[in-house]
PyMOL commands that place a pseudoatom at each C-alpha (Angstrom):
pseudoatom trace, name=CA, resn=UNK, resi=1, chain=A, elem=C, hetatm=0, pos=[-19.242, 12.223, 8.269]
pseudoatom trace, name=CA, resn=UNK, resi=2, chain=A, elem=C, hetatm=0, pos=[-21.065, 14.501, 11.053]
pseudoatom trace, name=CA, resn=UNK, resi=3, chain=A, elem=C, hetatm=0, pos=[-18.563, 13.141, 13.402]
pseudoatom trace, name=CA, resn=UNK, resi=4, chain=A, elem=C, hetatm=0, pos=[-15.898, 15.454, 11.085]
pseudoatom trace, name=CA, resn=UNK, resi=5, chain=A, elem=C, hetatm=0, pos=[-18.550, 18.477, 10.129]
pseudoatom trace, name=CA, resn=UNK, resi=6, chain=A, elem=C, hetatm=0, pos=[-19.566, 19.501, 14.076]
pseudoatom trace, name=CA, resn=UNK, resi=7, chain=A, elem=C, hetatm=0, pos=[-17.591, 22.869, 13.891]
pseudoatom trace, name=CA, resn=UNK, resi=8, chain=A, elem=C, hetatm=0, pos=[-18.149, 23.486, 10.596]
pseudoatom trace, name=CA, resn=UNK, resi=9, chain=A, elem=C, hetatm=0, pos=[-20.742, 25.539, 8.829]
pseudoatom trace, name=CA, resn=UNK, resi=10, chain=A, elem=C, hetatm=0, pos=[-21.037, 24.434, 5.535]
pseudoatom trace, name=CA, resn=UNK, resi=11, chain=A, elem=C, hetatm=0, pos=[-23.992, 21.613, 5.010]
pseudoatom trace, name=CA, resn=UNK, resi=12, chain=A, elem=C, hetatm=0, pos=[-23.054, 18.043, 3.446]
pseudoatom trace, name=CA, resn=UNK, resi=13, chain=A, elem=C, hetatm=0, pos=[-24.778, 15.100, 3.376]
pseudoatom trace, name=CA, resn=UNK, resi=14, chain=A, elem=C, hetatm=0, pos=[-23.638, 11.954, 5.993]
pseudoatom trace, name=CA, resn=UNK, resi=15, chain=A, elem=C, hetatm=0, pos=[-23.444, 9.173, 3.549]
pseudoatom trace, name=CA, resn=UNK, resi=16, chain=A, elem=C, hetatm=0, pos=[-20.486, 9.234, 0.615]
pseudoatom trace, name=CA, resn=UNK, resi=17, chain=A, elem=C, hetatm=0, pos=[-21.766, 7.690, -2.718]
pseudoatom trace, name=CA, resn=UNK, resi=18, chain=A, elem=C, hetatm=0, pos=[-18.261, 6.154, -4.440]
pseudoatom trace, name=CA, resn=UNK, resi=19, chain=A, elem=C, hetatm=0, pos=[-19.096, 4.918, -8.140]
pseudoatom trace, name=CA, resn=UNK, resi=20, chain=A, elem=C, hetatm=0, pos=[-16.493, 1.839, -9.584]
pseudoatom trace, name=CA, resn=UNK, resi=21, chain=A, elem=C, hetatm=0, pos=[-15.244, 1.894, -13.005]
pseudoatom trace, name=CA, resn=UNK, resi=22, chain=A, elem=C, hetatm=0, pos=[-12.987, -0.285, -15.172]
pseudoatom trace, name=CA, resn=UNK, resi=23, chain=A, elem=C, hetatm=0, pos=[-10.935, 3.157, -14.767]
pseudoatom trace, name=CA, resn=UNK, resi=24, chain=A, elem=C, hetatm=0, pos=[-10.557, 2.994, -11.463]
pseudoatom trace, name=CA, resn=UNK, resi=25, chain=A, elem=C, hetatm=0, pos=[-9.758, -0.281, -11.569]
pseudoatom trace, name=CA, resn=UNK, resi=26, chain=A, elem=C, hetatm=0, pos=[-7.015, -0.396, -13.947]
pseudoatom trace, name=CA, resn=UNK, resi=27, chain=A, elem=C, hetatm=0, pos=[-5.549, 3.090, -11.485]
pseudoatom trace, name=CA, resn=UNK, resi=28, chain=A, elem=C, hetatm=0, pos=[-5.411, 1.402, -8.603]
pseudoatom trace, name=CA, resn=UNK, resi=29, chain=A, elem=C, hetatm=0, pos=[-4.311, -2.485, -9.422]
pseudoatom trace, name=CA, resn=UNK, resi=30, chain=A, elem=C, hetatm=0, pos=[-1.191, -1.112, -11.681]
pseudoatom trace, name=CA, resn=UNK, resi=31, chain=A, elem=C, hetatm=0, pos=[0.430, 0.712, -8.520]
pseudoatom trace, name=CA, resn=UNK, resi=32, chain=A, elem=C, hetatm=0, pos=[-0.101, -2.022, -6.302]
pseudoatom trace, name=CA, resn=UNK, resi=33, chain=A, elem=C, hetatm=0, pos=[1.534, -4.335, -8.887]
pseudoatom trace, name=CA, resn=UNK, resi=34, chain=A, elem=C, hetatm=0, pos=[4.034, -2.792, -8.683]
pseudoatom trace, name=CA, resn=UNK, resi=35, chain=A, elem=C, hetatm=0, pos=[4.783, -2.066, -5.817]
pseudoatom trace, name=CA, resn=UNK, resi=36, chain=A, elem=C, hetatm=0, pos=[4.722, -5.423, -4.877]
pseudoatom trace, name=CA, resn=UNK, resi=37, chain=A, elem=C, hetatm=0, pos=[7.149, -6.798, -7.514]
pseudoatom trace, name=CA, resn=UNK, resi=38, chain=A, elem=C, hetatm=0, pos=[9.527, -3.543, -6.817]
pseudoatom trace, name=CA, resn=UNK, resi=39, chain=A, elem=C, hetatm=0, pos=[9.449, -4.566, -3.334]
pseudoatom trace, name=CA, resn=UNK, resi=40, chain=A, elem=C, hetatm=0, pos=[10.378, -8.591, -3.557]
pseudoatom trace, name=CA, resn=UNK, resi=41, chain=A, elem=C, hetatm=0, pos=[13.290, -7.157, -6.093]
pseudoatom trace, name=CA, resn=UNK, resi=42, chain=A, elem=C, hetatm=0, pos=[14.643, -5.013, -3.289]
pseudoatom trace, name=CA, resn=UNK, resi=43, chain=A, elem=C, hetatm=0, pos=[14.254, -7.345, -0.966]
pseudoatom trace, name=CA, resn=UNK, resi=44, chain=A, elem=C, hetatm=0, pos=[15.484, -10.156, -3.490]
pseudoatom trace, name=CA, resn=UNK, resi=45, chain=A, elem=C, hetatm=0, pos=[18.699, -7.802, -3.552]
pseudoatom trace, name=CA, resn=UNK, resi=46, chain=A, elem=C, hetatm=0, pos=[19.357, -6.986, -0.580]
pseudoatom trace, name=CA, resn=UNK, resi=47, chain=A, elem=C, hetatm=0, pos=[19.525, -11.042, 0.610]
pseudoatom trace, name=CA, resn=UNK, resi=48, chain=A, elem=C, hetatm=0, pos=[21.543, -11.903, -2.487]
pseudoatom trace, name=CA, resn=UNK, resi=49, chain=A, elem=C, hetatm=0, pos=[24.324, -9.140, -1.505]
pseudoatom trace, name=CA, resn=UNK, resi=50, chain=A, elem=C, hetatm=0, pos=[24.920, -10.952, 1.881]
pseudoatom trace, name=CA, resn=UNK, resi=51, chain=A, elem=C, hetatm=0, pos=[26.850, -13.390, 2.562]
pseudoatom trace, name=CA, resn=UNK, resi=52, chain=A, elem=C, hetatm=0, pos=[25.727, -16.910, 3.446]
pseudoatom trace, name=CA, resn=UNK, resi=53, chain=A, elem=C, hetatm=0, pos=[27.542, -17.174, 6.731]
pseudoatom trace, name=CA, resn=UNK, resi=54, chain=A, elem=C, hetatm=0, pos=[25.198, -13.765, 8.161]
pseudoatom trace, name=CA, resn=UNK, resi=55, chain=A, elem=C, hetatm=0, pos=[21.853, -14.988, 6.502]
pseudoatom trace, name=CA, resn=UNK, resi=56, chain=A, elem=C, hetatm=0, pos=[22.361, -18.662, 8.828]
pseudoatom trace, name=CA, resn=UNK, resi=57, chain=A, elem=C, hetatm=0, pos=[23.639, -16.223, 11.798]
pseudoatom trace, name=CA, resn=UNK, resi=58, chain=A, elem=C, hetatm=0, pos=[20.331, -14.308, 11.297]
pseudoatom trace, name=CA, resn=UNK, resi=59, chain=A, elem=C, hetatm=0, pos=[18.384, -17.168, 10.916]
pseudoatom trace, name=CA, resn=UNK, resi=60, chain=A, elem=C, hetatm=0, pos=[19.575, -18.305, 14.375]
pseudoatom trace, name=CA, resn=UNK, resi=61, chain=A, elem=C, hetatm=0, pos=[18.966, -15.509, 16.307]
for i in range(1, 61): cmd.bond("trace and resi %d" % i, "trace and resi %d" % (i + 1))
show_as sticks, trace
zoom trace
């Protein structure tokens, strides 16, 4: 953290103390969940829309 605080004049420690909580948990695994899932449906979507003929001519290129 000194590497970010040289020009500054306001006093901080160097070393961030980060505490892990069922909380914190639960925050951050239900967005990533998510987004996962959201994305294979939009991608799911997007591939069933197209024809068969341009997924093979894709596939060959």
């Amino acid at each position: 953290m000194s590497v970010y605080n040289r020009g500054s004049t306001m006093l901080s420690e160097n070393t961030l103390y980060t505490s892990l909580n069922a909380y914190a948990v639960i925050v951050s695994f239900i967005p990533g969940v998510l987004s996962t899932i959201l994305g294979a449906a939009l991608a799911g979507i997007a591939i069933y829309k197209r024809q068969t003929s341009q997924l093979f001519k894709e596939l060959e290129a």
